[in-house]
ROGUKOL-113448 format. One record per residue: residue in three letters; x negated, y negated, z of N, C-alpha, C in turn. Coordinates in pm, whole numbers, padded with zeros to 5 digits, always signed. Layout:
BEGIN
ALAXYZXYZXYZ ...
//
This chain:
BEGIN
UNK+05857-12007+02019+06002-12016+02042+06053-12152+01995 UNK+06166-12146+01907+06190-12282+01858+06308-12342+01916 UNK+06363-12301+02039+06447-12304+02138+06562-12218+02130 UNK+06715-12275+02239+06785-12168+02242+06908-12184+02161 UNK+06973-12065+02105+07084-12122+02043+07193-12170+02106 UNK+07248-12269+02042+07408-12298+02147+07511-12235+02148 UNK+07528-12136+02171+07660-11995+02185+07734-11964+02311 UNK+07841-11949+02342+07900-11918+02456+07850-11781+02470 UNK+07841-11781+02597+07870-11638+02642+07950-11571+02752 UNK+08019-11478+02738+08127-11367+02749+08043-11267+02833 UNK+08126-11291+02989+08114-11191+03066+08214-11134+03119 UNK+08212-10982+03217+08362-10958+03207+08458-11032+03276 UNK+08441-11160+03364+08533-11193+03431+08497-11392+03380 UNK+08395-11414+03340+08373-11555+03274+08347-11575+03155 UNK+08312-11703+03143+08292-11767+02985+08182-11882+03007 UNK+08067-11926+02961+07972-11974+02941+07967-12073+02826 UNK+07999-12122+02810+07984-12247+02713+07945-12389+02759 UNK+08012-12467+02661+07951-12629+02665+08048-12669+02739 UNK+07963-12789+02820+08042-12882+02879+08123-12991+02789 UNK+08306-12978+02836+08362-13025+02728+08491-13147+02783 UNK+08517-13243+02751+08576-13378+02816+08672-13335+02892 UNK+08741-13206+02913+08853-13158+02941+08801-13107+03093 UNK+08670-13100+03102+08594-13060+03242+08599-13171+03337 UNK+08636-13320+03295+08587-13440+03361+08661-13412+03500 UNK+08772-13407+03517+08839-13361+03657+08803-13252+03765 UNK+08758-13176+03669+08732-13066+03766+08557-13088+03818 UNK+08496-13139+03757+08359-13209+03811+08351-13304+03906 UNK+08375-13421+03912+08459-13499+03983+08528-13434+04091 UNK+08636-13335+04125+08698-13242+04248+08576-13207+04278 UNK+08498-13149+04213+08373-13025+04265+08253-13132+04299 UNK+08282-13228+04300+08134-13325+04346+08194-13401+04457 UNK+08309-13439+04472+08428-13460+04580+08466-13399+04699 UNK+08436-13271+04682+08437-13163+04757+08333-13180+04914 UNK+08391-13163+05039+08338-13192+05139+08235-13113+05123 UNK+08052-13138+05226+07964-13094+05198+07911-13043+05070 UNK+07939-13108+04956+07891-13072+04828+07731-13116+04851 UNK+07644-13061+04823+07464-13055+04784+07429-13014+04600 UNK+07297-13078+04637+07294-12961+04520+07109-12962+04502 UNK+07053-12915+04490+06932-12873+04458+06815-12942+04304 UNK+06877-13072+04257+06818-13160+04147+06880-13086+04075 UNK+06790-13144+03907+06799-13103+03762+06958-13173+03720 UNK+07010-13144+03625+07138-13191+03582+07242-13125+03636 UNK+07221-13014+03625+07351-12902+03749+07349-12889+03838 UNK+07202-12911+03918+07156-12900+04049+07211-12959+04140 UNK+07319-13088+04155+07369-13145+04190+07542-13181+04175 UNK+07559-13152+04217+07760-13138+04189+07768-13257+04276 UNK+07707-13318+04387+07772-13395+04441+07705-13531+04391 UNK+07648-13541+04247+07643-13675+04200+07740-13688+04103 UNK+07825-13595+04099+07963-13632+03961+08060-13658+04078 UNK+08057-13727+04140+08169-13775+04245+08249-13889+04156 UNK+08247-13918+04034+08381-13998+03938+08343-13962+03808 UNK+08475-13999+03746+08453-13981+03595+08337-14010+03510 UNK+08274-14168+03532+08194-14216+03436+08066-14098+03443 UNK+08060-14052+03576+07927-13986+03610+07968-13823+03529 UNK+08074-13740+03523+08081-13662+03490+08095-13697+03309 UNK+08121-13800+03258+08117-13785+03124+07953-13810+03090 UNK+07897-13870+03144+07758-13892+03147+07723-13744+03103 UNK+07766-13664+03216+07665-13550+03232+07700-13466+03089 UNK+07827-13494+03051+07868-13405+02947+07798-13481+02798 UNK+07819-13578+02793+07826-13675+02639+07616-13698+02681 UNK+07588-13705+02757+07434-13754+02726+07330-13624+02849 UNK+07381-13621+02941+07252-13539+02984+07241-13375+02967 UNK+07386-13311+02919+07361-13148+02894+07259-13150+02749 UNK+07337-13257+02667+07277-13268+02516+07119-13260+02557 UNK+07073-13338+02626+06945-13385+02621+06895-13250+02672 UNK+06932-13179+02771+06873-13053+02870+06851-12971+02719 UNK+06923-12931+02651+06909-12874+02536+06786-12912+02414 UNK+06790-13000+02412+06693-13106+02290+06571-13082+02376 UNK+06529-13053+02482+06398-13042+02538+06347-12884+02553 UNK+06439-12762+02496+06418-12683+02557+06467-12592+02646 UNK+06541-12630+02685+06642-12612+02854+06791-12540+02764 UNK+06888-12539+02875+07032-12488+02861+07108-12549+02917 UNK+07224-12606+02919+07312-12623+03027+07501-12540+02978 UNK+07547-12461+03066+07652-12392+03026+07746-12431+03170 UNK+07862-12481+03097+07973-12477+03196+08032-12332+03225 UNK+08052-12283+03371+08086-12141+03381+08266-12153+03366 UNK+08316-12088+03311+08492-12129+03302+08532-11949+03336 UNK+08671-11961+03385+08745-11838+03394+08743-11813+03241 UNK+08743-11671+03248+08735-11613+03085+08899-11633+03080 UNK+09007-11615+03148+09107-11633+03108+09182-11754+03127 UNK+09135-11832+03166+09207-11949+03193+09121-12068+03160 UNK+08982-12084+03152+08913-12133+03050+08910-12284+03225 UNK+08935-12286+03328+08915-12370+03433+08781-12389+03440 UNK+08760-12450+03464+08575-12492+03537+08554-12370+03686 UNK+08447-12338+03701+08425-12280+03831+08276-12355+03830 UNK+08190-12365+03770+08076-12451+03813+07947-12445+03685 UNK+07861-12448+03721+07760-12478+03628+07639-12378+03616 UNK+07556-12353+03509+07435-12302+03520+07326-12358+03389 UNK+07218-12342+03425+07156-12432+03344+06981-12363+03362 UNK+06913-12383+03223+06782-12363+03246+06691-12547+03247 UNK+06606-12499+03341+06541-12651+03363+06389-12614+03327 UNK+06341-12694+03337+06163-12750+03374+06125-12636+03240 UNK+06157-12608+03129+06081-12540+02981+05928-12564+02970 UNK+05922-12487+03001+05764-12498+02967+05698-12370+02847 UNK+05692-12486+02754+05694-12428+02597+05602-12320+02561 UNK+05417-12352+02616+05305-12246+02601+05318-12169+02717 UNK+05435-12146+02771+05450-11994+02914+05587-11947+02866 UNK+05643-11989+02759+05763-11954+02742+05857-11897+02918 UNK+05858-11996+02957+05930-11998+03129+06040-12135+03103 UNK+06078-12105+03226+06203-12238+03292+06259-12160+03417 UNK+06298-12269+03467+06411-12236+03605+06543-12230+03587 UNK+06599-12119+03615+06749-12144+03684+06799-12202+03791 UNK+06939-12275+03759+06974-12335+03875+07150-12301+03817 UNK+07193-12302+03936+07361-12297+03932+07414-12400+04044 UNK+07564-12420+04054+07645-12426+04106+07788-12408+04081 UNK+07817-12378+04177+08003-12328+04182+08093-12472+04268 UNK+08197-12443+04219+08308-12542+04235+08370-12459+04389 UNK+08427-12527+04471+08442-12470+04617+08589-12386+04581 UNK+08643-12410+04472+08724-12307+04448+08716-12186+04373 UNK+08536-12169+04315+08486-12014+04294+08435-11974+04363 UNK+08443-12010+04536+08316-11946+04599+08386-11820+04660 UNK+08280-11717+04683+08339-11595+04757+08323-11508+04656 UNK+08311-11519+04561+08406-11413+04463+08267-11367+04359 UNK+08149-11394+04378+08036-11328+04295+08029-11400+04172 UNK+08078-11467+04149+08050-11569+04014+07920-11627+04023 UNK+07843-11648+04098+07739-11706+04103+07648-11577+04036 UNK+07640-11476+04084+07538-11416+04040+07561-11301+03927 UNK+07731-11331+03899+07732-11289+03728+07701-11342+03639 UNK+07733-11512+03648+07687-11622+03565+07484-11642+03553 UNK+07430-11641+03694+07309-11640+03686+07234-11535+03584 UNK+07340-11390+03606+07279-11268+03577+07274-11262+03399 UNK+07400-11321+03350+07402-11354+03230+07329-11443+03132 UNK+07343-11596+03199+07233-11688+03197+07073-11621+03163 UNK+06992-11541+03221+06879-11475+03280+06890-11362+03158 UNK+06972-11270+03085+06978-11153+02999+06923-11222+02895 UNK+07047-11343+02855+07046-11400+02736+06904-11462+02717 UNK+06850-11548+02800+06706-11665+02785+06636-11552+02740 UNK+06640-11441+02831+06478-11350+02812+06539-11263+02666 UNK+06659-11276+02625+06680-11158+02500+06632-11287+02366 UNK+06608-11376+02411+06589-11517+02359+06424-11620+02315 UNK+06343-11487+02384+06230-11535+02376+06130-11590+02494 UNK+06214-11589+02588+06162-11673+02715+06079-11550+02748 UNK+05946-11542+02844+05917-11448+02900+05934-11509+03057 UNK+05953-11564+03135+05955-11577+03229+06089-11682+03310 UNK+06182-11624+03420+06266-11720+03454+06222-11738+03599 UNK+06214-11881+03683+06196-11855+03785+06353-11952+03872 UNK+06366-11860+03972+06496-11925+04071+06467-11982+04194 UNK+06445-12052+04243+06413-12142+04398+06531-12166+04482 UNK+06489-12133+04629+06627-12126+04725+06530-12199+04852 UNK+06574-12239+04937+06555-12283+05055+06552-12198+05137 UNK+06457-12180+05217+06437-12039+05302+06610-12022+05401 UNK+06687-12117+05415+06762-12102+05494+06915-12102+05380 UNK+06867-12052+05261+07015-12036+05135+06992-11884+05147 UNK+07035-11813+05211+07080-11703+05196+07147-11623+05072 UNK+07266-11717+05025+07352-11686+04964+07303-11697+04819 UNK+07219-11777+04800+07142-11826+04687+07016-11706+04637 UNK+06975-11669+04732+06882-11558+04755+06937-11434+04705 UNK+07090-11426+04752+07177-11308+04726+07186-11284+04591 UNK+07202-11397+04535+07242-11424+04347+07107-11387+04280 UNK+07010-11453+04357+06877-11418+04294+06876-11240+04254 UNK+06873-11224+04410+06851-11055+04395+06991-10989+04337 UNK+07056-11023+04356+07233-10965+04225+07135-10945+04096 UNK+07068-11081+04010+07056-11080+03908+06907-11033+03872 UNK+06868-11004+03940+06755-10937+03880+06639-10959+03912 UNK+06628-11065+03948+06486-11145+04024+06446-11090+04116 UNK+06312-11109+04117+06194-11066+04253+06139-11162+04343 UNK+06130-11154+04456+06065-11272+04565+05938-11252+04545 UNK+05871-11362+04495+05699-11379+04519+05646-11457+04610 UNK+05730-11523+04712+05609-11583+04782+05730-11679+04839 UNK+05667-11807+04905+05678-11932+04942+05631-12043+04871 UNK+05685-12129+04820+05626-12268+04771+05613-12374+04843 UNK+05522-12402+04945+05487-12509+05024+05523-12653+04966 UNK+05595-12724+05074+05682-12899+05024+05708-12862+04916 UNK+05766-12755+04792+05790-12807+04691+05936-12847+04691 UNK+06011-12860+04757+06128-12934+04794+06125-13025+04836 UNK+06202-13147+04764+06185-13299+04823+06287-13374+04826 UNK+06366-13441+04981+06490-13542+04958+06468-13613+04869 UNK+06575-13686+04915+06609-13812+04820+06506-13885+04867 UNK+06481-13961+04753+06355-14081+04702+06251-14037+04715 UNK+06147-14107+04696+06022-14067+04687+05957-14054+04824 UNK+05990-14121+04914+05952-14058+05029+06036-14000+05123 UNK+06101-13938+05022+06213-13834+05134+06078-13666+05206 UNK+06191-13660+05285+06053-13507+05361+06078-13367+05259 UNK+05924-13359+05252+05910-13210+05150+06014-13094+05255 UNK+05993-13006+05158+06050-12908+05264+06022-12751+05166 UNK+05994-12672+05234+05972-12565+05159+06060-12431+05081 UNK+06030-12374+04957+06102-12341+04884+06097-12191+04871 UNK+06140-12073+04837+06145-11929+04842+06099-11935+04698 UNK+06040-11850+04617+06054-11867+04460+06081-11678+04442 UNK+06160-11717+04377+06198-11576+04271+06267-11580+04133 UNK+06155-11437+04085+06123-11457+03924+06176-11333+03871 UNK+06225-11302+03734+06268-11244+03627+06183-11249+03492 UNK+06101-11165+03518+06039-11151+03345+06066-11065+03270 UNK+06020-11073+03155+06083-10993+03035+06007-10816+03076 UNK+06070-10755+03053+06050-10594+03062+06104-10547+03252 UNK+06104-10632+03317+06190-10604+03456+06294-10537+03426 UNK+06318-10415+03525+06447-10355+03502+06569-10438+03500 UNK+06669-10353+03415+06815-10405+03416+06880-10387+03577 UNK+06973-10476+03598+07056-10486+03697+06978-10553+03815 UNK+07067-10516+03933+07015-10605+04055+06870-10555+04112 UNK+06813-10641+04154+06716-10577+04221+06659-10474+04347 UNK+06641-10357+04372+06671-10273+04514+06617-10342+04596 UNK+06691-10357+04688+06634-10383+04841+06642-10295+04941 UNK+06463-10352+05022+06412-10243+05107+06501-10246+05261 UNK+06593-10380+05242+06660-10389+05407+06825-10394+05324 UNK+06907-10285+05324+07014-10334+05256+07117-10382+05413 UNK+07213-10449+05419+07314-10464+05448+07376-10358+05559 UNK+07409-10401+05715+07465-10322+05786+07604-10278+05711 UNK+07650-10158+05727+07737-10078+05708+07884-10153+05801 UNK+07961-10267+05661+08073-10309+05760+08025-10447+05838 UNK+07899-10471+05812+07888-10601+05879+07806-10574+05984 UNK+07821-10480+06098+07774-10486+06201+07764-10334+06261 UNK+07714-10293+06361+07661-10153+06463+07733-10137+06538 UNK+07832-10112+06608+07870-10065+06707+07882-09902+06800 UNK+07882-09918+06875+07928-09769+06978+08036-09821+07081 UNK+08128-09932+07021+08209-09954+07112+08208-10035+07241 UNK+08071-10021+07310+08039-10065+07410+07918-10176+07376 UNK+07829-10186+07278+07755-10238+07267+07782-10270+07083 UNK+07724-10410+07061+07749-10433+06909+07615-10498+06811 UNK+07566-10500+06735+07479-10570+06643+07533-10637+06576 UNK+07499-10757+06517+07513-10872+06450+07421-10934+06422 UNK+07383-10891+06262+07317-11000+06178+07226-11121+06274 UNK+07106-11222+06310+07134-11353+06349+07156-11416+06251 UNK+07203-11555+06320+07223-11672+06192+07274-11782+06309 UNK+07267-11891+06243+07202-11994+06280+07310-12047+06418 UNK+07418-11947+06444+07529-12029+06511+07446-11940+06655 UNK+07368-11871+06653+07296-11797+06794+07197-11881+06839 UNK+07151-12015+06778+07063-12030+06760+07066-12093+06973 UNK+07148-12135+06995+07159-12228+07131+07122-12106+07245 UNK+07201-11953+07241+07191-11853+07278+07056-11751+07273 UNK+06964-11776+07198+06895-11766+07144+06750-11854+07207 UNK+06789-11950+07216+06712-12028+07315+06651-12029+07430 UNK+06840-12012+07528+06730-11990+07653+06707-11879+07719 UNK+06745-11795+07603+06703-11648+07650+06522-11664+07643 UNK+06470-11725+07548+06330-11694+07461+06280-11790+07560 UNK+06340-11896+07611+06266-11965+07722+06221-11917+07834 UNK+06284-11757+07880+06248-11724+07987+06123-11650+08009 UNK+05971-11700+08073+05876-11635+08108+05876-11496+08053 UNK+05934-11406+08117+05951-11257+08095+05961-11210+07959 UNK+06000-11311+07864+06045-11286+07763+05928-11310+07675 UNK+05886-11438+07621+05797-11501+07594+05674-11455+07611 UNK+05617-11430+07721+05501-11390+07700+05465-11224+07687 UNK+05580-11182+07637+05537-11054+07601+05577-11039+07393 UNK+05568-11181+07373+05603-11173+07235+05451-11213+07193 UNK+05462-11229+07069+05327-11285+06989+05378-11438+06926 UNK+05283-11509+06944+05190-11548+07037+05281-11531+07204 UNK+05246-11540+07287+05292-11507+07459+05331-11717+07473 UNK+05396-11786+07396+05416-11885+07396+05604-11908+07399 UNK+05634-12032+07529+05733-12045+07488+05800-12127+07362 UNK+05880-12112+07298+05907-12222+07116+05982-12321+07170 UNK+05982-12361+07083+06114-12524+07092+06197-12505+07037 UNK+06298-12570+07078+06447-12548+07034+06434-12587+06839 UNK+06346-12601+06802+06346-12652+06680+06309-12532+06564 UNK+06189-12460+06662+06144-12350+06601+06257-12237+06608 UNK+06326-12215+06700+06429-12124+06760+06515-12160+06640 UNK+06588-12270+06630+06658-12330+06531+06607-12263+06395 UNK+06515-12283+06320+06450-12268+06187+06429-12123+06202 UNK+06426-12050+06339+06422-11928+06290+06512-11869+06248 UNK+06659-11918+06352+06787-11830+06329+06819-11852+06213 UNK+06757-11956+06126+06865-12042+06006+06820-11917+05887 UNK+06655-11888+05867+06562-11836+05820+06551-11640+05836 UNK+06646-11607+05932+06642-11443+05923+06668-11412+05846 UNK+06851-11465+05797+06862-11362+05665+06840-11347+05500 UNK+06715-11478+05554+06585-11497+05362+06520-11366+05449 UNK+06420-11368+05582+06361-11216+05604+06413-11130+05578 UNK+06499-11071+05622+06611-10973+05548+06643-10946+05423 UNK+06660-11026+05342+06674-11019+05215+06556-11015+05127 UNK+06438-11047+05204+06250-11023+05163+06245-10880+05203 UNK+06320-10806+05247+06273-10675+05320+06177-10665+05422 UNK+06125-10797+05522+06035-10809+05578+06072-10747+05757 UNK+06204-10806+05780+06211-10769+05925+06429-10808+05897 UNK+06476-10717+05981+06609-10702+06021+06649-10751+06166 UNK+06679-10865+06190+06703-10930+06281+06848-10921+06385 UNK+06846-10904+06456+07007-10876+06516+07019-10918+06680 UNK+07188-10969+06654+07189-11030+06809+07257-10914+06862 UNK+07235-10844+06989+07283-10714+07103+07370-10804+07184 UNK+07553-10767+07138+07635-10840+07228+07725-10720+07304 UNK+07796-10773+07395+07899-10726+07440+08009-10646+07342 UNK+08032-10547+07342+08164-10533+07182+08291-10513+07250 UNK+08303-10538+07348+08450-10601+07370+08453-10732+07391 UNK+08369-10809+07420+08404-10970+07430+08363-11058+07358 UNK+08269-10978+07260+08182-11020+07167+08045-11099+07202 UNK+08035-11130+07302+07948-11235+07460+07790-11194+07386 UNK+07715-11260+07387+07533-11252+07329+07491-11234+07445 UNK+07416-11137+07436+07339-11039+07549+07174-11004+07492 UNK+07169-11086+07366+06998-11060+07374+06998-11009+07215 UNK+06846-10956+07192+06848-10950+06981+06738-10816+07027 UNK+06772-10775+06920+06662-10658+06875+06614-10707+06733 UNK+06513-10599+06673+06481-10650+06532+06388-10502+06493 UNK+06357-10484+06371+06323-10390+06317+06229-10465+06194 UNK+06113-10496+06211+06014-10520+06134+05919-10406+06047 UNK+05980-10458+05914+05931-10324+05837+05800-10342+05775 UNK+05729-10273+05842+05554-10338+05828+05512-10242+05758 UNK+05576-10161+05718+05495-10051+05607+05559-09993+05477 UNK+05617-10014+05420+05730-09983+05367+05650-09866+05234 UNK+05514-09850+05227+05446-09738+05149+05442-09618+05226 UNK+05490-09644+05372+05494-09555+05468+05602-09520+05542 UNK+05694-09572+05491+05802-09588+05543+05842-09581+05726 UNK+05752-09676+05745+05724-09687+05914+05816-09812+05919 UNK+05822-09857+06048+05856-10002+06093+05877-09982+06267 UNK+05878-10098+06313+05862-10121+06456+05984-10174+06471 UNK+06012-10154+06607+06134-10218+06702+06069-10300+06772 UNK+06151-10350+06848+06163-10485+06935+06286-10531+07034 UNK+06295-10576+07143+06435-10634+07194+06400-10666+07295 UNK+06497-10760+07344+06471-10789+07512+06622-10929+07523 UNK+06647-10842+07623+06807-10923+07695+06785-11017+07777 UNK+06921-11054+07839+06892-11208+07886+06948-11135+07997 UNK+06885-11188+08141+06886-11158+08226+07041-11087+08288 UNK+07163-11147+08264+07296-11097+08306+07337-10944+08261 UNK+07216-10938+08140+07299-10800+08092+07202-10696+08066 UNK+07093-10719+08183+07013-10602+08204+07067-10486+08294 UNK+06997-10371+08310+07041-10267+08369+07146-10205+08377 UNK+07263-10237+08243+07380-10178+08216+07383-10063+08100 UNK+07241-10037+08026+07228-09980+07937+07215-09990+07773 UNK+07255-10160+07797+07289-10198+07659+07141-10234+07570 UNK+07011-10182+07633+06916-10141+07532+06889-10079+07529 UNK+06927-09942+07562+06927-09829+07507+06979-09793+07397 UNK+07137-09858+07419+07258-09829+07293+07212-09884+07175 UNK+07138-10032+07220+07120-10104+07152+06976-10010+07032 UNK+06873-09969+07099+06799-09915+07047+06868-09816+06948 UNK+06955-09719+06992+07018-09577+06932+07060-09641+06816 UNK+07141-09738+06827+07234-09781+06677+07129-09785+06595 UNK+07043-09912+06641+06924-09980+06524+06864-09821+06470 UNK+06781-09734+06555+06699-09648+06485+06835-09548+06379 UNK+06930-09519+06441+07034-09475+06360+07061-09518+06214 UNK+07088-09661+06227+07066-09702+06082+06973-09699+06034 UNK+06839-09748+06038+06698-09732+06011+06654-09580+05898 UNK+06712-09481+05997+06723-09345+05951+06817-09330+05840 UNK+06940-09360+05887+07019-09310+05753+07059-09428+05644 UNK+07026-09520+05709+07024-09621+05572+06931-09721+05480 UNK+06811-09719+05539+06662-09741+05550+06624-09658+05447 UNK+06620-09559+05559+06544-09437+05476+06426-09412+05555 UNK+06430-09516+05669+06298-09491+05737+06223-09340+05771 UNK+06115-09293+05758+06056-09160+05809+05999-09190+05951 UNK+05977-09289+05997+05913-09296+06132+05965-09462+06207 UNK+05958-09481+06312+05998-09591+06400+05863-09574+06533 UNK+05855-09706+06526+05743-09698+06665+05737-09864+06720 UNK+05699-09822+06842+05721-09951+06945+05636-09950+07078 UNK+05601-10064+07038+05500-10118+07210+05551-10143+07284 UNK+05491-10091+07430+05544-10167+07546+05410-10218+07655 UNK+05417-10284+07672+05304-10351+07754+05320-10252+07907 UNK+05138-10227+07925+05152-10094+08087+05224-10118+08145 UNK+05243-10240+08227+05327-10240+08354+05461-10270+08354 UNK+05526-10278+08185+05635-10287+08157+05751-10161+08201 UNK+05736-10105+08266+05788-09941+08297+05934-09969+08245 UNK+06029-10039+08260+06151-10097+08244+06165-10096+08096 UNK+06084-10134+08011+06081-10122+07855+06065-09999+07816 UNK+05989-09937+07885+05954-09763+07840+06020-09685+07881 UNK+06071-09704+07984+06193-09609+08023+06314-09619+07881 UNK+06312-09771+07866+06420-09783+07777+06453-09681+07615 UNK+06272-09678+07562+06286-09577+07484+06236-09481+07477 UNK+06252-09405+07653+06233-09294+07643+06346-09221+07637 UNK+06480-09307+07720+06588-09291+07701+06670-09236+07536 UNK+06581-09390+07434+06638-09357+07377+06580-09244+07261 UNK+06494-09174+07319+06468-09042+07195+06346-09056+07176 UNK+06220-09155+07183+06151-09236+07150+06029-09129+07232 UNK+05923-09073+07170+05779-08985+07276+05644-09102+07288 UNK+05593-09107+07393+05489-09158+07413+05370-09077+07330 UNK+05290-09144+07274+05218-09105+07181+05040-09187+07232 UNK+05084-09260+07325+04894-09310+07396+04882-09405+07415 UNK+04813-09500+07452+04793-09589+07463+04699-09738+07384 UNK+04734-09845+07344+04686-09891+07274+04589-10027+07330 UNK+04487-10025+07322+04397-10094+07380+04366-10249+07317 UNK+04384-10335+07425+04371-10515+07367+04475-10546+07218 UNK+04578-10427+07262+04710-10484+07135+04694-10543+07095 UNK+04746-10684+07221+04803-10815+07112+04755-10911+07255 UNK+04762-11056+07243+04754-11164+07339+04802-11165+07457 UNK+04754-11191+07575+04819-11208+07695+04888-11339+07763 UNK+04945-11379+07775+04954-11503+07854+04870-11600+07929 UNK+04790-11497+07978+04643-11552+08054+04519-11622+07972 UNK+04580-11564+07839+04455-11604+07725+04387-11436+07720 UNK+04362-11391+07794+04373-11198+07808+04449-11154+07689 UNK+04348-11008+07669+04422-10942+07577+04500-10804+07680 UNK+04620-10771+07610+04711-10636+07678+04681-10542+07594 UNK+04705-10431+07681+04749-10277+07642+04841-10303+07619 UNK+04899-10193+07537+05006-10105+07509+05006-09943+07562 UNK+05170-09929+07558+05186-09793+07582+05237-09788+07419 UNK+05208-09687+07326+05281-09674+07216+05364-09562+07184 UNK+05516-09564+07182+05550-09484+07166+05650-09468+06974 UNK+05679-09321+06967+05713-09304+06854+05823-09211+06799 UNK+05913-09264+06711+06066-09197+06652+06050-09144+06538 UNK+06081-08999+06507+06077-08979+06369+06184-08929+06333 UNK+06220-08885+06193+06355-08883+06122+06385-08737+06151 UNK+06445-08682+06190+06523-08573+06184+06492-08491+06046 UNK+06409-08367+06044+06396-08321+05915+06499-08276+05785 UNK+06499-08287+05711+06626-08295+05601+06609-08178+05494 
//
């Protein structure tokens, strides 16, 4: 590959070209911009063009150079108005893998609106119609939204990259990275996902509601998981720290978007009030099985709201999943949990011997019971 050509490109709602002196303002606003971040490389960062000299820099000496090594850098502009909305760029070329990374950013006055992952998606057509065989995209387990663009444009999640994220300076703290990749012969368009999106945002029956978690449950979330009862009927039977609680809520909806587990807070749906989480961990997906889970915080037991709570989750599961089966443990002397899904539709199917960990350092039974799909 003798690198890429320099050509705009034309999508139906943007324009892709060079960064051009007429951008200096709107780089500068967009690096100006409260909470601006950015993720390294030359685009990776919007909030180091916080003045002119720095944004002509980026235009007159460092896009040139991203190019001369291999790389890309394209200013994203309204196709009709030719404004800045933000950046995209290929980084780290690595010549005998014919690979590089994508990286973007948007200006706080394109956000909302899917530009990120038309521009990515375009970016990603062109490299690989270009010779590249491999693109890879990196998000922070807790960029959701970044994750979203990934999977818009075509990319696949492979894994975790341990510390390969690092603050500022050299001894800033690693921190770990999501990686997802696009190679040449991958299907066209977005990628399917095995956990799509509640219907509308959220579950309701009126009386009881689901909601996504994310990171604002995280306090709620807490000292529910602090309570004995709770805790030691989870895996490990340990209570967490507000830190882990924290990193989890921040971190559900990268699980979610991995197809790994569907996380949700069980509130009140008239007051909207947090009453506890369910979750739906999809542990088989060649089998189209997955397990439930839930447990409330003490004020809003014995009103029914895990039952409802159960009905919605397996409801969606079924008709929007696709799930063929649902199944769930309850520890023997839990009778209060098993009632719950016997209530909700759910048959005892036997018992499961030294499950999982006890609190005592002991291993528990299970009672196991099991949901299947309504034949079609």
């Amino acid at each position: 590959m003798d690198g890429l050509p320099r050509e705009e490109l034309d999508t139906v709602r943007l324009r892709l070209r060079a960064p051009a002196p007429g951008d200096v303002d709107d780089l500068v606003a967009a690096g100006r911009a409260a909470g601006a971040t950015g993720s390294g490389g030359v685009v990776g960062g919007r909030a180091g063009m916080a003045d002119a000299a720095r944004a002509r820099a980026f235009i007159d000496v460092e896009a040139p150079a991203r190019w001369a090594t291999g790389g890309a850098v394209f200013v994203v502009a309204d196709r009709d108005t030719d404004r800045l909305l933000g950046c995209v760029e290929l980084d780290r070329y690595v010549a005998p893998l014919a690979q590089a990374e994508a990286g973007y950013w948007l200006a706080p006055w394109a956000l909302g609106k899917g530009f990120g992952a038309e521009a990515v998606a375009a970016l990603t057509d062109w490299a690989l119609h270009h010779g590249l065989a491999r693109l890879e995209l990196r998000a922070a387990p807790a960029d959701a939204q970044r994750q979203r663009v990934a999977l818009a444009a075509g990319y696949r999640r492979e894994g975790i990259l341990r510390g390969a994220g690092a603050g500022a300076g050299p001894d800033g703290p690693r921190h770990d990275l999501v990686l997802w990749a696009r190679l040449t012969g991958d299907p066209d368009g977005p990628t399917p996902r095995l956990l799509p999106d509640l219907p509308g945002g959220e579950l309701s029956d009126g009386v009881v509601a689901l909601h996504p978690l994310d990171p604002s449950d995280a306090d709620d979330a807490y000292a529910v998981l602090r309570l004995p009862e709770v805790y030691e009927s989870s895996v490990p039977p340990v209570a967490p720290t507000r830190t882990q609680v924290r990193e989890s809520c921040e971190t559900a909806q990268s699980q979610w978007l991995a197809g790994a587990a569907a996380r949700l807070t069980v509130r009140d749906a008239p007051s909207d009030r947090y009453a506890g989480e369910i979750v739906l961990h999809y542990t088989e997906p060649v089998t189209a099985s997955a397990m439930l889970g839930y447990h409330l915080a003490p004020a809003w037991r014995g009103r029914g709201f895990a039952t409802r709570a159960v009905r919605l989750l397996a409801g969606w599961a079924f008709d929007h999943v696709r799930l063929a089966r649902l199944y769930a443990g309850a520890e023997v002397r839990n009778t209060a949990s098993q009632a719950v899904l016997e209530r909700a539709g759910f048959r005892r199917v036997g018992r499961e011997l030294s499950r999982r960990p006890g609190a005592d350092g002991g291993r528990v039974d299970d009672v196991l019971y099991e949901l299947v799909a309504a034949p079609t």
